[in-house]
C-alpha positions in Angstrom: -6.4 -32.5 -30.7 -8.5 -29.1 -31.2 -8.2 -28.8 -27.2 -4.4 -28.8 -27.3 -4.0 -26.3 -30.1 -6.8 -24.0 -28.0 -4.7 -24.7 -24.6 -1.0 -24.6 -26.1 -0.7 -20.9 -26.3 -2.2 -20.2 -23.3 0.6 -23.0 -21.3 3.3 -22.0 -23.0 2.7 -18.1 -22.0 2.0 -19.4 -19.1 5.0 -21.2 -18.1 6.8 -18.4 -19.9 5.7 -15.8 -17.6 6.5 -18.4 -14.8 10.3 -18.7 -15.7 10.5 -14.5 -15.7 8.9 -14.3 -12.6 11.2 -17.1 -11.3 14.3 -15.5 -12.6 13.4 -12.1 -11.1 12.9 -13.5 -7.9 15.6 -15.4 -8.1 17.9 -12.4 -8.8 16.4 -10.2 -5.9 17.5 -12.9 -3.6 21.0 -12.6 -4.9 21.0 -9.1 -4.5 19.7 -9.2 -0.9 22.2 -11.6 -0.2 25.0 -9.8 -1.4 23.9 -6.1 0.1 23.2 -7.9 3.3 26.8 -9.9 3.1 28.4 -5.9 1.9 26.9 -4.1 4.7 28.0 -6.8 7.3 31.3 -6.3 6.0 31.1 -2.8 6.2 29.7 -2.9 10.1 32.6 -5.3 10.8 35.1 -2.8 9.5 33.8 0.1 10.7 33.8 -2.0 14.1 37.8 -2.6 13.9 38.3 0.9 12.8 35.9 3.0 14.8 38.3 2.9 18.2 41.6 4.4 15.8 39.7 6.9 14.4 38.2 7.9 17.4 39.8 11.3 19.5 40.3 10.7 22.8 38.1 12.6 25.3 39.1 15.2 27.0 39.0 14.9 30.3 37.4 18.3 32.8 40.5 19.1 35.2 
């Protein structure tokens, strides 16, 4: 029983630290997927837009 109360603090930081880290990784990978899934919305609209907002070119008579 002495080993468990000698380990128990040591596990239970242990799986504490684990669940942060988790969390934190977790949360970067939402927020990759959501700047990746904004900026391919922002390519696709500037795609649809780009050719009305573009002057025409003048042409060299």
């Amino acid at each position: 029983m002495e080993y468990v109360a000698v380990l128990l603090p040591s596990i239970v930081v242990g799986l504490l630290f684990w669940f942060a880290m988790k969390s934190i990784f977790n949360a970067d990978k939402a927020e990759r997927q959501a700047e990746a899934q904004a900026q391919a919305q922002a390519e696709a609209e500037s795609r649809t837009a780009a050719p009305a907002d573009r002057p025409e070119p003048e042409s060299n008579r």
